[in-house]
C-alpha positions, 0 to 999 in steps of 0.5 A, spaced: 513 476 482 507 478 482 504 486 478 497 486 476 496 490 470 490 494 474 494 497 479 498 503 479 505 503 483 509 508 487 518 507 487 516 506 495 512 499 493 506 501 495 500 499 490 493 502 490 487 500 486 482 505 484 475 505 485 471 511 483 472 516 488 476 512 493 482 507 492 484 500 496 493 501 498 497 496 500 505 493 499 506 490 492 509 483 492 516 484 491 516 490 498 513 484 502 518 479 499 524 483 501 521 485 508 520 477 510 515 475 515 510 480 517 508 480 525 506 486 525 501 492 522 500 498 525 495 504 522 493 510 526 491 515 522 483 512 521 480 518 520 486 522 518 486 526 512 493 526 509 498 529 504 501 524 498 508 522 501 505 522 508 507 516 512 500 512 513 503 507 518 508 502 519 509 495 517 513 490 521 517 484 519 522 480 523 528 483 521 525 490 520 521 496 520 518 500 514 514 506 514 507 506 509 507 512 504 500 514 501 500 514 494 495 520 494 492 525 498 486 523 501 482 521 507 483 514 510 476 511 511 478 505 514 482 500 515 483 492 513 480 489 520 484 482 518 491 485 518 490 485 526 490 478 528 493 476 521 498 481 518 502 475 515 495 476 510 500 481 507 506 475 506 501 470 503 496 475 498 498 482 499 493 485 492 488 481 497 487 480 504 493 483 505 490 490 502 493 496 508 488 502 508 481 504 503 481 512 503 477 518 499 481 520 494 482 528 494 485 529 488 484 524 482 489 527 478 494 525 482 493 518 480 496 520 473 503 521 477 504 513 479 508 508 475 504 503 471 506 495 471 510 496 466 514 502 470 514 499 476 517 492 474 522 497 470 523 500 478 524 493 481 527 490 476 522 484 473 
């Protein structure tokens, strides 16, 4: 199981890369691992300012379907445009071409709330 050291994580498996004042979100390996095969990717909320815990989107998979939770309050400014005609990406490289969402940090302190690798893997059990 993958866990970048450079991430930072939440207890729902979501992983978010911090650039400057905006941040990459996506699901860790293990939640994609768990989930299965993933058909589909659904995001509405481009545009959308949303509170740290709010549901972002959904994520579904042949024997399920899992809600996306931010990992801070911010702004969603754009959407990964790949995951429409391949959301498998999220299976095959989910720190990569499978990332969900880029937003505009609203609250940078938030980032010191999140699980480091090292917590996260004591979450999943690595």
């Amino acid at each position: 199981m993958n866990i970048p050291a450079e991430l930072r994580f939440t207890k729902d498996h979501e992983w978010i890369r911090v650039e400057g004042d905006h941040a990459v979100v996506g699901i860790t390996d293990f939640a994609q691992g768990e989930l299965g095969d993933i058909v589909f990717v659904d995001i509405g909320t481009e545009g959308q300012t949303l509170d740290r815990e709010t549901v972002f989107g959904t994520v579904e998979a042949v024997k399920t379907v899992s809600d996306l939770f931010m990992p801070l309050s911010g702004t969603v400014v754009e959407l990964n445009p790949d995951l429409a005609n391949d959301p498998a990406g999220v299976n095959s490289d989910p720190y990569g071409k499978g990332w969900m969402v880029r937003i505009k940090i609203a609250d940078a302190a938030q980032v010191n709330d999140l699980l480091t690798a090292d917590q996260y893997k004591a979450v999943v059990g690595a």
